[in-house]
LOZANU-506254 format. One record per atom (N, C-alpha, C): residue number from 1; residue in three letters; atom name; x, y, z. Coordinates in nm, 3 decimals. Layout:
BEGIN
<n NUM res Ala atom CA c1 X c2 Y c3 Z>
...
end
This chain:
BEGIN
<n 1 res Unk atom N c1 9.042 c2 9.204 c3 9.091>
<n 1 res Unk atom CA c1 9.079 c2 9.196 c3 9.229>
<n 1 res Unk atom C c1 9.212 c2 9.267 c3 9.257>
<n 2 res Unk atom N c1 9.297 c2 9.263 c3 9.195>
<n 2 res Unk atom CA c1 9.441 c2 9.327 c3 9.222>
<n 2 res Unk atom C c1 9.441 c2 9.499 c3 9.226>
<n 3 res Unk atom N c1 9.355 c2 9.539 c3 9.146>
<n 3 res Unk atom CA c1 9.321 c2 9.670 c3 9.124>
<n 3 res Unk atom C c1 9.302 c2 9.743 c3 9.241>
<n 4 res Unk atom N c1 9.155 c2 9.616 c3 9.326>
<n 4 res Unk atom CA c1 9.073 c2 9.709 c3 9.420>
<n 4 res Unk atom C c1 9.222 c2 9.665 c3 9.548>
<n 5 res Unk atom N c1 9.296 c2 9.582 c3 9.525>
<n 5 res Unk atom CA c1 9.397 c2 9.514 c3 9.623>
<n 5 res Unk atom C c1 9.519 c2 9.682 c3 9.637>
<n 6 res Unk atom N c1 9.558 c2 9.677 c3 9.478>
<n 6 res Unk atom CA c1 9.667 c2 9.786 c3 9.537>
<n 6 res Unk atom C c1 9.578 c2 9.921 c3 9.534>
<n 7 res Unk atom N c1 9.454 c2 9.959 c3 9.530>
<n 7 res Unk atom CA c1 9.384 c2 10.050 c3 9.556>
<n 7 res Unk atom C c1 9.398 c2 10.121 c3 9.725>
<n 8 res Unk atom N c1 9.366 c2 9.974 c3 9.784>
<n 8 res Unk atom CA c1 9.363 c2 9.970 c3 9.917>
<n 8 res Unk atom C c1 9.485 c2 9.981 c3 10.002>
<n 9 res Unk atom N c1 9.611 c2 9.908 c3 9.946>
<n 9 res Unk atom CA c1 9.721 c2 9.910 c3 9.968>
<n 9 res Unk atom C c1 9.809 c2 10.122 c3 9.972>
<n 10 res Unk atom N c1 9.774 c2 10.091 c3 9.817>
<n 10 res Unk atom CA c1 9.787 c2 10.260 c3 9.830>
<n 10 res Unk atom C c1 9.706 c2 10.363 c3 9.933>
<n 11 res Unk atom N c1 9.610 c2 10.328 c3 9.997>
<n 11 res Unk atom CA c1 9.485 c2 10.386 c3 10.030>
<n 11 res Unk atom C c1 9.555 c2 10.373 c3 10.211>
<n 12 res Unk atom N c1 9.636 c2 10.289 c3 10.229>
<n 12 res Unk atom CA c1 9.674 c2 10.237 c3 10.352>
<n 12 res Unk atom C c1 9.805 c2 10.323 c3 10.379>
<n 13 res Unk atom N c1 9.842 c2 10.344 c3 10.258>
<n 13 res Unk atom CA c1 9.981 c2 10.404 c3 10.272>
<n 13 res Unk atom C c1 9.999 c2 10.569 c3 10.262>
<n 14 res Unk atom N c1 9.925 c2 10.582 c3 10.237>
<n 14 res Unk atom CA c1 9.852 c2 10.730 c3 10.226>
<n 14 res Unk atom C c1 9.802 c2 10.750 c3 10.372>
<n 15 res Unk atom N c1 9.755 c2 10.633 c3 10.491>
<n 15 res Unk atom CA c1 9.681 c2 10.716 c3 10.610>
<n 15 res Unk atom C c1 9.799 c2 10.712 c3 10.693>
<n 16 res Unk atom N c1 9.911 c2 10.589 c3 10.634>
<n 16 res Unk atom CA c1 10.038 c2 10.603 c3 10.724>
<n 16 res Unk atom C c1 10.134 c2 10.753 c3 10.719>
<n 17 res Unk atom N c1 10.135 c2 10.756 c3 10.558>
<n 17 res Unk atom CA c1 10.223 c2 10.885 c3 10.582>
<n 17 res Unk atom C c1 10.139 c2 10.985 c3 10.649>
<n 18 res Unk atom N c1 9.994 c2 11.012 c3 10.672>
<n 18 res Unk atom CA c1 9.935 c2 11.109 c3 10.733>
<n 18 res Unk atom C c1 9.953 c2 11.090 c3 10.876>
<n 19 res Unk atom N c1 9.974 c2 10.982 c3 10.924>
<n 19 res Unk atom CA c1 9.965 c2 10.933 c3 11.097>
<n 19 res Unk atom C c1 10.136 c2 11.007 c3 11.138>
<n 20 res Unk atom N c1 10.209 c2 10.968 c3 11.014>
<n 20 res Unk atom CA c1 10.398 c2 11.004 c3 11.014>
<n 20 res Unk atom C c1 10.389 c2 11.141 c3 11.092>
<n 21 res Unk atom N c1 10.330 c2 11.182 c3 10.985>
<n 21 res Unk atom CA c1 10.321 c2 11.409 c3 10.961>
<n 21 res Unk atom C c1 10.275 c2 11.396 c3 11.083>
<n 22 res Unk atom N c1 10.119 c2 11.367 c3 11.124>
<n 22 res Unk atom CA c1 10.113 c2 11.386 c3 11.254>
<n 22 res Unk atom C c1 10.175 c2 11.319 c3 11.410>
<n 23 res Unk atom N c1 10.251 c2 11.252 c3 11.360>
<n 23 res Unk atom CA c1 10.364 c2 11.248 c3 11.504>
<n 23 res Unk atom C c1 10.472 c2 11.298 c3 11.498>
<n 24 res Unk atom N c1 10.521 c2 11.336 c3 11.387>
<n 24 res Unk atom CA c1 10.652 c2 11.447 c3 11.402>
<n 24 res Unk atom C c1 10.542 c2 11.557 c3 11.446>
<n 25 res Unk atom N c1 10.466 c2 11.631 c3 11.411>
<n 25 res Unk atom CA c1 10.401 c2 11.730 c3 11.553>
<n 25 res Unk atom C c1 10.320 c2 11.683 c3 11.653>
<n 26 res Unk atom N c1 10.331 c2 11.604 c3 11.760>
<n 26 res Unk atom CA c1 10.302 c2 11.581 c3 11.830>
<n 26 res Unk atom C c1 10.405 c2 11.539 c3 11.912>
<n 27 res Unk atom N c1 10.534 c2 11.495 c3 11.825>
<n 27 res Unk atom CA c1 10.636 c2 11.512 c3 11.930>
<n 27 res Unk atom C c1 10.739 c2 11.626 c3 11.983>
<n 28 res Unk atom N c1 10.739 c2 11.718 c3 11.825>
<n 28 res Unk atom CA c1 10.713 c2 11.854 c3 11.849>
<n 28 res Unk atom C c1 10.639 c2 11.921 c3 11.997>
<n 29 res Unk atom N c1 10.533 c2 11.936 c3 11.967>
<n 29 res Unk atom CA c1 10.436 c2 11.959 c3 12.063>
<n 29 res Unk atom C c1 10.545 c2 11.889 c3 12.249>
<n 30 res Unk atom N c1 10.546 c2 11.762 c3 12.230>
<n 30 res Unk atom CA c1 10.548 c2 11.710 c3 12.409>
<n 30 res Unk atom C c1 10.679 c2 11.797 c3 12.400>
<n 31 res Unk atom N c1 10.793 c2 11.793 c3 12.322>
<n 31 res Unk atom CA c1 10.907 c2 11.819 c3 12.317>
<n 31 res Unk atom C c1 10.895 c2 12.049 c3 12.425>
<n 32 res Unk atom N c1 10.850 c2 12.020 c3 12.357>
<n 32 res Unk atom CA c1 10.844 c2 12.199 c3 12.398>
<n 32 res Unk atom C c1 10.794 c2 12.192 c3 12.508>
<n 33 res Unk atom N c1 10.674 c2 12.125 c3 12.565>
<n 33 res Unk atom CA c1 10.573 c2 12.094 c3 12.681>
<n 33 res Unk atom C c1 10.673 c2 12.042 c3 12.773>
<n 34 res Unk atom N c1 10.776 c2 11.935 c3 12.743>
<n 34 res Unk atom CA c1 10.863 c2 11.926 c3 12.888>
<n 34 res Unk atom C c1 10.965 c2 12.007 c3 12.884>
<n 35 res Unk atom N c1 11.000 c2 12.052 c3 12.769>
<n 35 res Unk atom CA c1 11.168 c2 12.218 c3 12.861>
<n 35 res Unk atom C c1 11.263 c2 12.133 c3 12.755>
<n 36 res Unk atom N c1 11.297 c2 12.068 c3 12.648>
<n 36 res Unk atom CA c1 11.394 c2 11.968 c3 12.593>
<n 36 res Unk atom C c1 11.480 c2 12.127 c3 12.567>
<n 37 res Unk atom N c1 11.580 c2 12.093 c3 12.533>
<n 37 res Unk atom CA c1 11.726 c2 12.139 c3 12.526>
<n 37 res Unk atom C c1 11.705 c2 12.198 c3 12.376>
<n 38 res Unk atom N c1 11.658 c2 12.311 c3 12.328>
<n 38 res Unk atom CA c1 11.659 c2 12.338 c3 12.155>
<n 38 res Unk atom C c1 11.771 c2 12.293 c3 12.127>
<n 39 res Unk atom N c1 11.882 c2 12.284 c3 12.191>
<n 39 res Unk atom CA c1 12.033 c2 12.291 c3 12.083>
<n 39 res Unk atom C c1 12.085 c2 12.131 c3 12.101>
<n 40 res Unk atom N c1 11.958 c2 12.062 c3 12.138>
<n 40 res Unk atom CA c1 12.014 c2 11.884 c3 12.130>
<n 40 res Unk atom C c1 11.953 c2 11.882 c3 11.987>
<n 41 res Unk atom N c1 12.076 c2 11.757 c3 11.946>
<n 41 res Unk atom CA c1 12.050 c2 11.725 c3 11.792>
<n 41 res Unk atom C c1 11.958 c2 11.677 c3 11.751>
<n 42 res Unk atom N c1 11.864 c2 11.600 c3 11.837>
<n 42 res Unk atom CA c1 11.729 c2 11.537 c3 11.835>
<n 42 res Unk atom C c1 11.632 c2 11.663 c3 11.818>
<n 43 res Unk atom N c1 11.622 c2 11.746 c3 11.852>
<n 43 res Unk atom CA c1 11.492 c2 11.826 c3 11.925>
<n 43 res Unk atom C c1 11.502 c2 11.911 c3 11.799>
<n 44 res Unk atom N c1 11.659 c2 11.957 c3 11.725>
<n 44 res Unk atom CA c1 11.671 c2 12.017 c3 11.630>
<n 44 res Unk atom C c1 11.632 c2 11.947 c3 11.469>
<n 45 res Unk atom N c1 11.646 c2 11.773 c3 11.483>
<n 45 res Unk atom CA c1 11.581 c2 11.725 c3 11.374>
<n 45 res Unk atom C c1 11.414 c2 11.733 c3 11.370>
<n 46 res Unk atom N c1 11.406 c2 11.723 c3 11.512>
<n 46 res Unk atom CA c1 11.246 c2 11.725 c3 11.503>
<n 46 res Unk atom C c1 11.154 c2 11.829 c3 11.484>
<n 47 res Unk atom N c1 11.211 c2 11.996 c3 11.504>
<n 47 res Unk atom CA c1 11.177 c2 12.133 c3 11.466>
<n 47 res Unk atom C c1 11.190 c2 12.145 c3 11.306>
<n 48 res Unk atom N c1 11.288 c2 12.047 c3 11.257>
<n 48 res Unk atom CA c1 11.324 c2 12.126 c3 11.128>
<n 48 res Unk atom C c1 11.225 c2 12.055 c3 11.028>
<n 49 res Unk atom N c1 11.145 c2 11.951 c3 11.070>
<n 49 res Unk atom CA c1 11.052 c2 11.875 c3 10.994>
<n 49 res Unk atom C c1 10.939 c2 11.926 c3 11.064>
<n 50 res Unk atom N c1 10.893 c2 11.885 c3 11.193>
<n 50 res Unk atom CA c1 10.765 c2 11.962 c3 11.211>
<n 50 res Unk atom C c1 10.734 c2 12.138 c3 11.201>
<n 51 res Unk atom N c1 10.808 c2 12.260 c3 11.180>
<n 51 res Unk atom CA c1 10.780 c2 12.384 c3 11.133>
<n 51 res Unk atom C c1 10.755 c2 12.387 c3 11.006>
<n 52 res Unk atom N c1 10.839 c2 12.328 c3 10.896>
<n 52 res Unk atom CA c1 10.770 c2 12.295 c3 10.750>
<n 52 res Unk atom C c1 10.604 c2 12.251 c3 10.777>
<n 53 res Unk atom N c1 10.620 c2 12.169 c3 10.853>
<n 53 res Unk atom CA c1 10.463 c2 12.060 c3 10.796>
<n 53 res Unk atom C c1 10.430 c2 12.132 c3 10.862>
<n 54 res Unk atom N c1 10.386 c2 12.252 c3 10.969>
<n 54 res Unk atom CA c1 10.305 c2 12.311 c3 11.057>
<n 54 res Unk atom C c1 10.210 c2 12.426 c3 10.921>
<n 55 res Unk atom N c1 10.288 c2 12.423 c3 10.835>
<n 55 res Unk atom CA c1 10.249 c2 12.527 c3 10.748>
<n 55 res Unk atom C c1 10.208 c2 12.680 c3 10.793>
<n 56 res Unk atom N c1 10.067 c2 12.686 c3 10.788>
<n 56 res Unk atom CA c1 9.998 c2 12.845 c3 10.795>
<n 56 res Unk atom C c1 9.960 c2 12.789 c3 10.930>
<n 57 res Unk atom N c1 9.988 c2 12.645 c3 11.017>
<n 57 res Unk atom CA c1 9.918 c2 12.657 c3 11.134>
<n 57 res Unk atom C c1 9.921 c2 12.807 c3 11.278>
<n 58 res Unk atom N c1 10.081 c2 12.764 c3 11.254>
<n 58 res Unk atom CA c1 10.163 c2 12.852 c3 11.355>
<n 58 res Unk atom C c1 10.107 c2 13.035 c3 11.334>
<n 59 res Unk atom N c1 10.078 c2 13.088 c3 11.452>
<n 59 res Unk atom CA c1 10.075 c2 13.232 c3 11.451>
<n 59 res Unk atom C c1 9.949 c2 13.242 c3 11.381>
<n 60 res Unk atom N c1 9.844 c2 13.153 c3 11.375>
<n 60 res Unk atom CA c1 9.723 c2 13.172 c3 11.294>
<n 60 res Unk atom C c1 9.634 c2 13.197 c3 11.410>
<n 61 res Unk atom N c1 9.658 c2 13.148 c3 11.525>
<n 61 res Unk atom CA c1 9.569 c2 13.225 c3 11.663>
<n 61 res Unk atom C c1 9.699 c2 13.241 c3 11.753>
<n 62 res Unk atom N c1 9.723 c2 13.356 c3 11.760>
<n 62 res Unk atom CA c1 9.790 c2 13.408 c3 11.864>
<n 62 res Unk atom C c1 9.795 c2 13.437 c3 12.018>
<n 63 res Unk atom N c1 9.860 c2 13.321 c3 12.077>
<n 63 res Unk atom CA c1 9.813 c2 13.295 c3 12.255>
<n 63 res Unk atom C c1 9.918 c2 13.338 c3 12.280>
<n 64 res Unk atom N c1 9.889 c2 13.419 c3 12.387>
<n 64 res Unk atom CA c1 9.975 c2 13.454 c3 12.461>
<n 64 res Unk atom C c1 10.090 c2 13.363 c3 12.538>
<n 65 res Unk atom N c1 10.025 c2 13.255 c3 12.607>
<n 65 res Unk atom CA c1 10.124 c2 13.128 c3 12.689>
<n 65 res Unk atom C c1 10.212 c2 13.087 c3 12.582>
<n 66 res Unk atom N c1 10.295 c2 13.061 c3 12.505>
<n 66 res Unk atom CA c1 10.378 c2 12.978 c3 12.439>
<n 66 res Unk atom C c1 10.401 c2 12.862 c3 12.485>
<n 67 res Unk atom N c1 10.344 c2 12.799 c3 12.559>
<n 67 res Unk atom CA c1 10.310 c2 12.643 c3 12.525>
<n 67 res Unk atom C c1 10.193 c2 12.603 c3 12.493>
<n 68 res Unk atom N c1 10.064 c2 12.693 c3 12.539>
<n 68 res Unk atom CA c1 9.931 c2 12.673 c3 12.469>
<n 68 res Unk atom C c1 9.947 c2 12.718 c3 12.329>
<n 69 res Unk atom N c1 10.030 c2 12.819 c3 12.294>
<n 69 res Unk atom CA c1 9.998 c2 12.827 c3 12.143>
<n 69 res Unk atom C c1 10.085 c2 12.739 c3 12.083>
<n 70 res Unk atom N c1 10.206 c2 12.632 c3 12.103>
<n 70 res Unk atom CA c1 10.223 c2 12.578 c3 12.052>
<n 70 res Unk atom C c1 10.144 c2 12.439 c3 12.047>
<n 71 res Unk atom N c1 10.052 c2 12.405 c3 12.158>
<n 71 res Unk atom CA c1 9.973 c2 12.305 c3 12.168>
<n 71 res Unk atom C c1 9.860 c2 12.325 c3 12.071>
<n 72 res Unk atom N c1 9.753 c2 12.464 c3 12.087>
<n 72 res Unk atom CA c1 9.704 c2 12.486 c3 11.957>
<n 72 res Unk atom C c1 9.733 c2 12.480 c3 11.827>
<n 73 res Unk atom N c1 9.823 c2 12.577 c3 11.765>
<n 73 res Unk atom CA c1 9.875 c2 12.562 c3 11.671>
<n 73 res Unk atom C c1 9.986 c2 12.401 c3 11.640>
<n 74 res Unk atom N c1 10.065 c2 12.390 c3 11.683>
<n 74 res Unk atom CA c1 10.051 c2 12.265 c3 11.601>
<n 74 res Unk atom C c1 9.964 c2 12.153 c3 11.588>
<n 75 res Unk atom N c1 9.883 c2 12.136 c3 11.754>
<n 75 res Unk atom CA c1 9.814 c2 12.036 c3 11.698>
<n 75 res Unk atom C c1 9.673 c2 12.061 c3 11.604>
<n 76 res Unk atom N c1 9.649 c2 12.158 c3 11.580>
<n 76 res Unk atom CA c1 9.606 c2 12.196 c3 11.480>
<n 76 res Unk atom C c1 9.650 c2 12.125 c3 11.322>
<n 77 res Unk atom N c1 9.794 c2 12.135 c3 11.337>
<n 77 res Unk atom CA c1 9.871 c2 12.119 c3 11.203>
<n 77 res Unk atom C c1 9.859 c2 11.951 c3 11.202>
<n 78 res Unk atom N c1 9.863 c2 11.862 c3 11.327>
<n 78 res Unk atom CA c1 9.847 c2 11.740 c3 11.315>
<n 78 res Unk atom C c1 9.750 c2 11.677 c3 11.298>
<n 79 res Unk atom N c1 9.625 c2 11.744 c3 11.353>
<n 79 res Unk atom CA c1 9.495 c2 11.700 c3 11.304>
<n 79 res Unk atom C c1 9.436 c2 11.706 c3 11.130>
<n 80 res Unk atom N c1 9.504 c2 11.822 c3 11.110>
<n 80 res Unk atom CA c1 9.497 c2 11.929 c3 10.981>
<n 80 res Unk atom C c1 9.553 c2 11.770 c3 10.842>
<n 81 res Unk atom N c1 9.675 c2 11.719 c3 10.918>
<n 81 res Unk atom CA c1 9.749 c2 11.594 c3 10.840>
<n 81 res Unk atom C c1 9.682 c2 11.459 c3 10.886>
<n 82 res Unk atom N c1 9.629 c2 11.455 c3 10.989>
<n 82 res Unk atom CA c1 9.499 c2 11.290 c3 10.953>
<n 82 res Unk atom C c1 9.370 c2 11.338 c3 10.863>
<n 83 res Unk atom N c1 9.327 c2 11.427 c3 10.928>
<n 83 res Unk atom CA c1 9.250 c2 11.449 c3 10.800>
<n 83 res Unk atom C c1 9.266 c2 11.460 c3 10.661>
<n 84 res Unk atom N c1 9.310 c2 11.527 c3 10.643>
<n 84 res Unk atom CA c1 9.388 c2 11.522 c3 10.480>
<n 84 res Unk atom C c1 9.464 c2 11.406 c3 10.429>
<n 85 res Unk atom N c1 9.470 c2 11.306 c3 10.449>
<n 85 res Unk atom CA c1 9.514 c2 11.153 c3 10.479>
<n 85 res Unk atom C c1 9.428 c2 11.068 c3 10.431>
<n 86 res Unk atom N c1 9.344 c2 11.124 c3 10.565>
<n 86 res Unk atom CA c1 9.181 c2 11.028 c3 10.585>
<n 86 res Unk atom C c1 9.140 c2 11.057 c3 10.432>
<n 87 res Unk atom N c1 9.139 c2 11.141 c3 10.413>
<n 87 res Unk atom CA c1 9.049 c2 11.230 c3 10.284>
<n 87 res Unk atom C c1 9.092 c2 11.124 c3 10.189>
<n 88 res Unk atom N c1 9.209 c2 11.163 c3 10.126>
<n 88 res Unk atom CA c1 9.282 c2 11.110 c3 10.030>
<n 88 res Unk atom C c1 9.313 c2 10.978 c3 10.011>
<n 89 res Unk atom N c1 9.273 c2 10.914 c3 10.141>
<n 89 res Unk atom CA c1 9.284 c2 10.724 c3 10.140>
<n 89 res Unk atom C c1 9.149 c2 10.701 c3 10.105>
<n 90 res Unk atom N c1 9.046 c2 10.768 c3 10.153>
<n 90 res Unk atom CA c1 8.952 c2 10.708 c3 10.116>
<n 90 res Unk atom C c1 8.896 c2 10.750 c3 9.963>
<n 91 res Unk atom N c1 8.910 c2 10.872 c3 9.892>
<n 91 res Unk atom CA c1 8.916 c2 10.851 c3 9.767>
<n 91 res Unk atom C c1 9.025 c2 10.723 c3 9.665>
<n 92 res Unk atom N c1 9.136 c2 10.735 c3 9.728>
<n 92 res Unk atom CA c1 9.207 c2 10.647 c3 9.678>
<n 92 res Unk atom C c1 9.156 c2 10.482 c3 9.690>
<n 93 res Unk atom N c1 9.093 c2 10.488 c3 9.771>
<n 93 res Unk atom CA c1 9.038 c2 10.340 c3 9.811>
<n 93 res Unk atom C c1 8.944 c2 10.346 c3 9.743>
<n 94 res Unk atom N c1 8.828 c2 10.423 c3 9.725>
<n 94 res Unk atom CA c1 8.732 c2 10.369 c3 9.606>
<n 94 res Unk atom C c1 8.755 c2 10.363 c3 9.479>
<n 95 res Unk atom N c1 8.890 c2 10.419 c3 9.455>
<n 95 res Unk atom CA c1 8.875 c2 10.421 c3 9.325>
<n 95 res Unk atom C c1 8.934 c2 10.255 c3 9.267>
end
């Protein structure tokens, strides 16, 4: 029982850090969508973690609007991190 217990536990903690990744881009994302200030210290912690995790998203379809391509492309990158989450909890959970 403890096995399948921290199986699940691990398996839980694995979809949290995936839910994490995807709300640092998604707040990314609103952040650009309302006009925020790049040079506030907030908006600058939150670029410097969500462009890492965006990976190969960014500039992988090239839109012209720069707020649709940042709505594509990152949320691309946030969906890209529940899934890969999802994936990995649920192997982790059966095992």
């Amino acid at each position: 029982m403890t096995v399948r217990t921290a199986s699940g536990t691990a398996a839980r903690v694995i979809s949290l850090v995936g839910a994490v990744l995807a709300l640092i881009e998604v707040i990314y994302i609103l952040l650009i969508l309302f006009g925020a200030d790049a040079g506030n210290g907030f908006f600058r912690f939150i670029a410097s973690m969500a462009e890492p995790l965006a990976l190969f998203w960014p500039g992988l379809f090239p839109i012209e609007n720069y707020q649709l391509d940042v709505i594509v492309n990152y949320g691309l990158a946030a969906v890209f991190w529940l899934v890969v989450a999802g994936v990995l909890a649920r192997l982790v959970g059966r095992w």
